[in-house]
BADO-187895 format. One line per field, with one value per residue (C-alpha): z, y, x; residue in one letter. Coordinates in nm, 4 decimals. Layout:
<sites>
zz = [Z;...]
yy = [Y;...]
xx = [X;...]
rest = [A;...]
</sites>
This chain:
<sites>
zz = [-3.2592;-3.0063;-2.8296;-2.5028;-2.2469;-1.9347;-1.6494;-1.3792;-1.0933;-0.7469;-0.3930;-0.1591;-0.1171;-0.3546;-0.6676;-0.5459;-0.6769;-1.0438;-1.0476;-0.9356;-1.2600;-1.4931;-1.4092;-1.4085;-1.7535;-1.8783;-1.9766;-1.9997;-1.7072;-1.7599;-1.4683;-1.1169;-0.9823;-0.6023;-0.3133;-0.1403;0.1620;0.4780;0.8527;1.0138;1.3010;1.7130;1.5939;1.2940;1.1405;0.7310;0.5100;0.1921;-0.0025;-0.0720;-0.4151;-0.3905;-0.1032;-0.4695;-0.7236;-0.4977;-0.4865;-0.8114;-0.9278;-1.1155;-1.1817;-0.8969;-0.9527;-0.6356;-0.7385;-0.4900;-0.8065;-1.1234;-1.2458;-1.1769;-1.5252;-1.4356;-1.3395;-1.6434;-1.8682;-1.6980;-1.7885;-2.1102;-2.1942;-2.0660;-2.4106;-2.2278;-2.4791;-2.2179;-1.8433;-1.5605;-1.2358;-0.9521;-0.6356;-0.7140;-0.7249;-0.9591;-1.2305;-1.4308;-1.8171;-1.8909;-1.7474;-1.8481;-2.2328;-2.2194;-2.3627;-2.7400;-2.6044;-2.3428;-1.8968;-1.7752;-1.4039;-1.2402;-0.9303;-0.7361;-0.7981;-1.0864;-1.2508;-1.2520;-0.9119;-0.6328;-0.8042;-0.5069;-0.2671;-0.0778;-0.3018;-0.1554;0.1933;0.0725;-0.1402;0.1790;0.3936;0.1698;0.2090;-0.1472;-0.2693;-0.5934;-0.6821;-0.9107;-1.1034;-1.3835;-1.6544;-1.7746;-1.9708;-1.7324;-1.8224;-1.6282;-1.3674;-1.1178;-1.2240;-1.4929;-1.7814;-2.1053;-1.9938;-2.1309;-1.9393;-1.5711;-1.3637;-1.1356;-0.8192;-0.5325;-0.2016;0.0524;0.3795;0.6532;0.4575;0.5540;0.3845;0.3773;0.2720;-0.0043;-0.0875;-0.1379;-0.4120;-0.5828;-0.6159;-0.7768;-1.0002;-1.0793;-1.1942;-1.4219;-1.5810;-1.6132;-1.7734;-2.0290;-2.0474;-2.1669;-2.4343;-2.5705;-2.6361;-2.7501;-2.9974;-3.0923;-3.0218;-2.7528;-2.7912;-2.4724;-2.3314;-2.2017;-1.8519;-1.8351;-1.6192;-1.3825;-1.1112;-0.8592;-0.8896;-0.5268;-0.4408;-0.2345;-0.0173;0.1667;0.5370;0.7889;1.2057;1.1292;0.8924;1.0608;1.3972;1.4961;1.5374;1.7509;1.6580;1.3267;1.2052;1.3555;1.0057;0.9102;1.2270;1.0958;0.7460;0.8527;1.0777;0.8528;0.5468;0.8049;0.8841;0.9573;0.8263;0.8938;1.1939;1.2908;1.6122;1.9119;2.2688;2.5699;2.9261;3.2481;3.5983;3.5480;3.2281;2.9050;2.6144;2.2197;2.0865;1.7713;1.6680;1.4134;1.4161;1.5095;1.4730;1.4360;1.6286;1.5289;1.8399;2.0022;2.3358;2.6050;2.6367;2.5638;2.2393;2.3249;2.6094;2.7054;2.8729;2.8861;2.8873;2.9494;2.7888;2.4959;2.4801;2.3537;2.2362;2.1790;1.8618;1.7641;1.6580;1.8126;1.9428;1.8120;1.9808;1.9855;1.8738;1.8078;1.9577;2.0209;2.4005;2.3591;2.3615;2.3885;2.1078;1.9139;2.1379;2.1308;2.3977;2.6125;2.6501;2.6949;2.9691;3.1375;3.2585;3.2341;3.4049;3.3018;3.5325;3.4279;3.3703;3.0694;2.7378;2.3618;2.1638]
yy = [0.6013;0.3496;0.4160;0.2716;0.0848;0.0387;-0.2358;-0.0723;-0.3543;-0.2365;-0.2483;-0.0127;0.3569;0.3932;0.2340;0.4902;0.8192;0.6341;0.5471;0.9015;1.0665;0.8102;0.8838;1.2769;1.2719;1.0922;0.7678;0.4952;0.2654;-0.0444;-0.1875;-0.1875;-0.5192;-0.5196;-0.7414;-0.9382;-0.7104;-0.8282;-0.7840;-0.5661;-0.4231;-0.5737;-0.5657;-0.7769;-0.5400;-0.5227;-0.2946;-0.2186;-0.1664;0.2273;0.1504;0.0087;0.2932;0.5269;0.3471;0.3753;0.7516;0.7399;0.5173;0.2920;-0.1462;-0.3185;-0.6499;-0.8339;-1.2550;-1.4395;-1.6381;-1.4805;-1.8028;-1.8792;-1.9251;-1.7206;-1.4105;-1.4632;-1.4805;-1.1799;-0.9919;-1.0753;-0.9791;-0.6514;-0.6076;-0.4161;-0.3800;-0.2451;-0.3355;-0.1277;-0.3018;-0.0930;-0.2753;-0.5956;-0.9171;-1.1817;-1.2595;-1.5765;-1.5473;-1.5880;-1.2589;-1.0672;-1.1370;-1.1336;-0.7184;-0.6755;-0.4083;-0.5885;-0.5797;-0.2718;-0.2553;0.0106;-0.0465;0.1673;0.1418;0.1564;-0.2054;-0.4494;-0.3123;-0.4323;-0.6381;-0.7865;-0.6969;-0.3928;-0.1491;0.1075;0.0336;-0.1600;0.0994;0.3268;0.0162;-0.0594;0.2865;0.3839;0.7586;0.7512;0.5351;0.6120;0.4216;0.2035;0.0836;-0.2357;-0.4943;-0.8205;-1.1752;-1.5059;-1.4174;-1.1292;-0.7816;-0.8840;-0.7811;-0.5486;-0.2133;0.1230;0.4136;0.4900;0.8312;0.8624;1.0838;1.1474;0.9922;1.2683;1.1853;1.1745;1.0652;0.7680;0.5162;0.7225;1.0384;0.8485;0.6597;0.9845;1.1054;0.8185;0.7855;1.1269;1.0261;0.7250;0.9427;1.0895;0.7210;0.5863;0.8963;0.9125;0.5327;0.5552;0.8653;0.6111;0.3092;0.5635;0.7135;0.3125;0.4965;0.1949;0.0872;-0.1232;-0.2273;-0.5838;-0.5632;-0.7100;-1.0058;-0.8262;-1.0373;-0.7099;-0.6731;-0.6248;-0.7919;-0.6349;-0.9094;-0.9234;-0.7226;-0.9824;-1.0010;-1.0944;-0.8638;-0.5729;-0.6459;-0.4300;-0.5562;-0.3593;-0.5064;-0.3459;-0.0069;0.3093;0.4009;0.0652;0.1107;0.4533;0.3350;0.0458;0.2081;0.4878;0.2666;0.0750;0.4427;0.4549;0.0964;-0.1733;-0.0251;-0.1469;-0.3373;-0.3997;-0.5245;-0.3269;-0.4705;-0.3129;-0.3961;-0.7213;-0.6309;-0.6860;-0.4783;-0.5002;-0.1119;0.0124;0.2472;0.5424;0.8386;0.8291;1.0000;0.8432;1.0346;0.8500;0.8642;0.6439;0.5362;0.2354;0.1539;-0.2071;-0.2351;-0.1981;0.0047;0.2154;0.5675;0.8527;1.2168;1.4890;1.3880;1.1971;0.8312;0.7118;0.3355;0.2835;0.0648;-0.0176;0.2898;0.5883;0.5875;0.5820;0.8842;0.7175;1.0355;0.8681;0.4973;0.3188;0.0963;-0.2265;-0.1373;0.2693;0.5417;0.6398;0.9040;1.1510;1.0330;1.3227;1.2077;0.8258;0.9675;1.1832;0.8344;0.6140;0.5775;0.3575;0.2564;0.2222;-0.1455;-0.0548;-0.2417;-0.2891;-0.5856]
xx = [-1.0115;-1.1213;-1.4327;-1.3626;-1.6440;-1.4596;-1.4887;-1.2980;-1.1601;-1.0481;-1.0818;-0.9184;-0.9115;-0.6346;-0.8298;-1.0844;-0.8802;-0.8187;-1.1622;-1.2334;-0.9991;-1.1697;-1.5630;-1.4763;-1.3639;-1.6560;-1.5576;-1.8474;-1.7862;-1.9833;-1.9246;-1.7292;-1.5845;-1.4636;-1.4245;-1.7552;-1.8823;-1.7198;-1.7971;-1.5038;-1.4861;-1.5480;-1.9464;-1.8737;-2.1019;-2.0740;-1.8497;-1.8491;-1.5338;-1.3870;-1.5037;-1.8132;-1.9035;-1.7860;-1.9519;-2.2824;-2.2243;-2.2117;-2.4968;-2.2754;-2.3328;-2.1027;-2.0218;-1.8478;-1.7864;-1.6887;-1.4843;-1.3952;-1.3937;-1.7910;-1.9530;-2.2473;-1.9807;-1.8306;-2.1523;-2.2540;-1.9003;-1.9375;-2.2780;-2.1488;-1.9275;-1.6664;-1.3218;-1.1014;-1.0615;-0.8352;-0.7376;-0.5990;-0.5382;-0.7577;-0.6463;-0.5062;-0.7641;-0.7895;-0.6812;-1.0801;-1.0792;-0.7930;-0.8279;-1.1827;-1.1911;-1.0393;-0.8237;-0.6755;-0.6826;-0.4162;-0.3314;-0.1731;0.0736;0.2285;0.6174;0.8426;0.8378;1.0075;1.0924;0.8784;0.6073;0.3629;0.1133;0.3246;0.4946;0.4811;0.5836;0.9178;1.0205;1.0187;1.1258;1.4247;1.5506;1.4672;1.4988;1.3010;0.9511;0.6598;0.3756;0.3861;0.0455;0.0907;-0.0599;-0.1498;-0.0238;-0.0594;0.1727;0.1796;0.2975;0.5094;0.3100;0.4388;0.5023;0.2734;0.3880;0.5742;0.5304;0.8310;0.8439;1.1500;1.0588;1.1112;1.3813;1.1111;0.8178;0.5721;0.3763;0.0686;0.1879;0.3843;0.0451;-0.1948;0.1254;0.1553;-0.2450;-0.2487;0.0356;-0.1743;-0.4806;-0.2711;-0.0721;-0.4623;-0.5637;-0.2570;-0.3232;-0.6588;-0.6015;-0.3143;-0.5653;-0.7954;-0.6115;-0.4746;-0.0794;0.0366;0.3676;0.4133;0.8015;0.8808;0.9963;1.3704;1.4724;1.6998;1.8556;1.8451;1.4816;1.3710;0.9814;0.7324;0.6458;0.2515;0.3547;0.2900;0.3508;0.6733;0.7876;0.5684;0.8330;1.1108;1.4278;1.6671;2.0054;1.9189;2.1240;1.9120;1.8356;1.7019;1.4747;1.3585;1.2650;1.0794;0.8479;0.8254;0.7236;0.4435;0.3330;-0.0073;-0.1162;-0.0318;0.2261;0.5680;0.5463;0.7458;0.7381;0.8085;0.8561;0.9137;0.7988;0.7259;0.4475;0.4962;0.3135;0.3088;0.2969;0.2713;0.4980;0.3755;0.6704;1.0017;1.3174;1.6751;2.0153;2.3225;2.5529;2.8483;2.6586;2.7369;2.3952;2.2468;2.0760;1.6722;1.7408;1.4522;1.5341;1.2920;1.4301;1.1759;0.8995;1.1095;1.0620;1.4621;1.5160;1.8925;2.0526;2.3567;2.4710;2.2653;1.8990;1.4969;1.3361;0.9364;0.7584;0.4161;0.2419;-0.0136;-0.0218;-0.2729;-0.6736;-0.5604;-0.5349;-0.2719;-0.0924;0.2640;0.4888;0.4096;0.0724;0.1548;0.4102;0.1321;-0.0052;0.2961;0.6140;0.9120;1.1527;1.5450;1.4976;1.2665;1.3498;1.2215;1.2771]
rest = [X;X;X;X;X;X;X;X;X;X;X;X;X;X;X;X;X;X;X;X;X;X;X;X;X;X;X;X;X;X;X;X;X;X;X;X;X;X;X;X;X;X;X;X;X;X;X;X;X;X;X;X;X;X;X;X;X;X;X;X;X;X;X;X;X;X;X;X;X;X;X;X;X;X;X;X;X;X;X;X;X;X;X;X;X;X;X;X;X;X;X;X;X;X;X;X;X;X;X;X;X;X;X;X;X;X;X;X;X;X;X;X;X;X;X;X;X;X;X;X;X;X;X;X;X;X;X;X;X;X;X;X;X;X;X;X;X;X;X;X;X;X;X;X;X;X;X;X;X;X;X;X;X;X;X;X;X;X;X;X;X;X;X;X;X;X;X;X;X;X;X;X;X;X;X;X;X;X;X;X;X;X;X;X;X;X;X;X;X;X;X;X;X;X;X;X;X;X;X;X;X;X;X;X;X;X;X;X;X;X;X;X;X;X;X;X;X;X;X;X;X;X;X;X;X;X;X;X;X;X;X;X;X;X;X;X;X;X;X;X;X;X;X;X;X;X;X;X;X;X;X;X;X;X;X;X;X;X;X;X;X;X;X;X;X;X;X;X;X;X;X;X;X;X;X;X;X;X;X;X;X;X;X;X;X;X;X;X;X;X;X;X;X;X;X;X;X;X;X;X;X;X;X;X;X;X;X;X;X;X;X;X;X;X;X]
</sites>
C-alpha cells in the first residue's frame, strides 16, 4: 500500500467538486496550488479562485506562483514531500513539476481521450453534435493531454442539454474517476493505456469571439448545438439590426423547427411573443438572451420593451 500525500492543482469551480470528493474521504492534502488572485469585475475589485475560496473554507496551505518554474516555488514544493499530485482544470506545468512526486502528476479532463484534448471539452463535444462524452485520469507528459491513460467514466449527452448542465454531470463523474484513481495508486494496481494516434481525433480548441459567433448560413441544427454547447458561459453571440441600430446579444436557449420556408437566411420575425431567426433549412426560435448592458431575459420579456420591425435581421 501507498500512503498517499496529495498536492491537489486547480482553478475553477469544476476542480472544486474533485477537490471536494478527495478532502471528504480523508486524504492528506499537503497543499492546494491555484491561479494568482485577480481583479474582476467593473470595480476591479480582487477574487479569489473557486478553489482557493474552498481551500480557505477548509483551512488548507494554498500555494498560487505566478511561475511554476520560480526556484523558490519549487523549493517550497519540494520541501512539501508530496508523492502524488492531481490537476483538474490547471494549467500546463513544467516537467520539474510533473515528475517531481514518486507516484507521478494525474489530471483529470472532462471528455473521453484522445477525443477533444484542449482548453474546451466540454463545450465541443456538445458543439460538434456529439451523443456520448465522459472523463478520462491520466498520467501527464510534456505535451498537453496526451499522457498514458488510467481510467475513463463515460456518460450519454442528452438531445437538449447545455454546457452547464453537461458540466455539473461530468464533475460528479469526475469525483468518482479521482476517487477510483486514488484507491488504484493506493493499492499500487495501475495499469495505465497509451492513447492511440488516431487521425479523427477532434481538438477542443480555447472558445474565442470568433468561434463564440453565430453563423446563420449554418444548418439549423448546427445553430442549436453551438449555442447550446456556449450555454451559460461563455454565450454564443450574434448581431441584430433593425431601425437603423445595431446590437450584439447573447444568445442562452433556443429551439430548432426544421421547415421549407422562402425567407432570407437571418431573417428576424416575431410571432406572439416568439422571437424566430430563419436558416437554411427551418428557423431558431430565441427562447433566452441577453441585449448589451441588460439581464439575461425570455423573449417575452425582451418583447415587453422591444419592438422589431419586418426589416429585422441576425447575422
Amino acid at each position: 500500500m501507498n500512503k498517499l500525500k496529495i498536492i491537489f492543482m486547480g482553478t475553477p469551480d469544476f476542480a472544486v467538486g474533485i477537490l471536494d470528493a478527495i478532502y471528504q474521504r480523508n486524504y492528506d492534502i499537503a497543499a492546494v496550488i491555484t491561479a494568482p488572485d485577480k481583479p474582476a469585475g467593473r470595480g476591479q475589485k480582487i477574487k479569489f479562485s473557486a478553489v482557493k475560496e474552498y481551500a480557505l473554507e477548509k483551512d488548507l496551505k494554498i500555494l498560487q506562483p505566478t511561475n511554476l518554474k520560480d526556484e523558490p516555488f519549487l523549493a517550497e514544493l519540494k520541501a512539501m514531500g508530496a508523492n502524488l499530485q492531481v490537476v483538474v482544470a490547471f494549467r500546463m506545468l513544467p516537467e520539474a513539476v510533473w515528475k517531481m512526486p514518486a507516484l507521478g502528476t494525474f489530471n483529470l479532463h472532462a471528455s473521453l481521450l484522445p477525443q477533444y484534448r484542449g482548453a474546451a471539452p466540454i463545450n465541443w463535444a456538445i458543439i460538434n453534435g456529439e451523443q456520448r462524452t465522459g472523463v478520462t485520469t491520466f498520467f501527464i507528459d510534456d505535451k498537453i493531454d496526451t499522457g498514458a491513460m488510467i481510467l475513463k467514466e463515460e456518460t450519454e449527452i442528452k438531445p437538449d442539454e447545455t454546457a452547464g448542465e453537461l458540466h455539473d454531470r461530468l464533475m460528479e463523474l469526475g469525483k468518482d474517476a479521482v476517487v477510483k484513481t486514488l484507491t488504484l495508486i493506493e493499492a499500487g494496481n495501475v495499469v495505465t493505456t497509451i492513447q492511440p494516434q488516431d487521425e479523427d481525433i477532434k481538438t477542443a480548441y480555447k472558445l474565442n469571439k470568433d468561434n463564440c459567433k453565430i453563423d446563420w448560413t449554418k444548418p439549423g441544427a448546427t445553430i442549436f448545438n453551438q449555442i447550446r454547447g456556449l450555454s451559460p458561459y461563455p454565450a454564443a453571440w450574434t448581431y441584430i439590426s433593425d431601425k437603423g441600430e445595431e446590437w450584439n446579444v447573447k444568445v442562452y436557449e433556443t429551439e430548432f423547427t426544421p421547415v421549407s420556408h422562402t425567407h432570407h437566411t437571418g431573417m428576424l420575425v416575431v410571432e406572439g411573443k416568439q422571437i424566430k431567426v430563419f436558416t437554411t433549412d427551418g428557423f431558431i426560435t430565441l427562447k433566452s438572451l441577453q441585449m448589451p448592458g441588460k439581464r439575461r431575459m425570455n423573449a417575452s420579456e425582451l418583447l415587453n420593451g422591444l419592438t422589431f420591425t419586418p426589416e429585422a435581421r441576425a447575422y
